[in-house]
C-alpha positions, 0 to 999 in steps of 0.5 A: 502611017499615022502619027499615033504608029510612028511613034509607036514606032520610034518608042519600040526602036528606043527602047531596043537601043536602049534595052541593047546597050544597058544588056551589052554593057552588063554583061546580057544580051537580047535575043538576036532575033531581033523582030522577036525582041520587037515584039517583046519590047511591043509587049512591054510598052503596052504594059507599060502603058497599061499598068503603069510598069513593064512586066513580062509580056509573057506573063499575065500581070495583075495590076498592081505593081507591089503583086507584079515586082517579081514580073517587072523586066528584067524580071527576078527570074532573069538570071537562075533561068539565064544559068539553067536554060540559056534564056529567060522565059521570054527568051528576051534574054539568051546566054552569050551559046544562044547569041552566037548560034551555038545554042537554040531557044526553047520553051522553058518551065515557069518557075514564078510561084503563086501569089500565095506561095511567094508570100508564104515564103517572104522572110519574116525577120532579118537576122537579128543584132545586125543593127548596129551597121552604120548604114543599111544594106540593100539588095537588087532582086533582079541581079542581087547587087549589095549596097550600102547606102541610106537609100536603094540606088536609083538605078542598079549599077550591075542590071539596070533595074529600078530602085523599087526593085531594091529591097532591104538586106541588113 
């Protein structure tokens, strides 16, 4: 094996450890399939790689990262797919039924809307007159999470999601 595949290698065995532990400690679990969560993992070091972001390997991603937000993993899709479907679209994700076997994966609807579409339904203004909160308010896109702080955390304390994936609430 050369160099170039067993770090290839160790970085998808890392970023499982990792992806594992932040899933169990909030409440998520990974597919326990593992060589399928590999493979998915695989998928987003090479988007990692190639766009500079890890967007869903199963979703085709444009490119530009402020398009592809929604699309980062864990994606802003994660958990109303979790509620219905007991997976995310991946199927990265499963609910506590897939992980104890009670419940199979299966094909699920991609509900992400079209460039277009997303802009068109993008708030114009926040309500008015909340201006006088002595700090702002931001929101995770991933999970919801409120706080208010100067600034989006860096990491989400509930998903783990980054602070770009913040957005100002009130």
């Amino acid at each position: 094996m050369s160099n170039d595949n067993e770090v290839s290698v160790k970085g998808m065995d890392s970023l499982y450890e990792r992806l594992l532990k932040d899933a169990e400690t909030s409440g998520y679990h990974l597919n326990p399939d593992v060589d399928f969560a590999r493979a998915l993992i695989k998928g987003l070091i090479t988007n990692q790689r190639r766009y500079g972001y890890s967007s869903c390997p199963c979703r085709l991603a444009t490119g530009n990262k402020g398009e592809d937000a929604d699309i980062i993993c864990p994606c802003d899709y994660r958990d109303p797919d979790l509620n219905e479907y007991d997976t995310c679209y991946c199927a990265l994700y499963v609910s506590q039924l897939v992980l104890k076997g009670e419940k199979a994966t299966r094909s699920i609807p991609e509900r992400r809307l079209s460039l277009e579409e997303r802009e068109k339904r993008k708030p114009k203004t926040l309500i008015q007159n909340l201006g006088t909160l002595p700090l702002p308010v931001w929101r995770c896109k991933v999970c919801g999470c409120l706080c208010a702080r100067e600034q989006p955390p860096e990491i989400c304390p509930i998903c783990k999601a980054k602070q770009e994936r913040f957005e100002r609430f009130i």
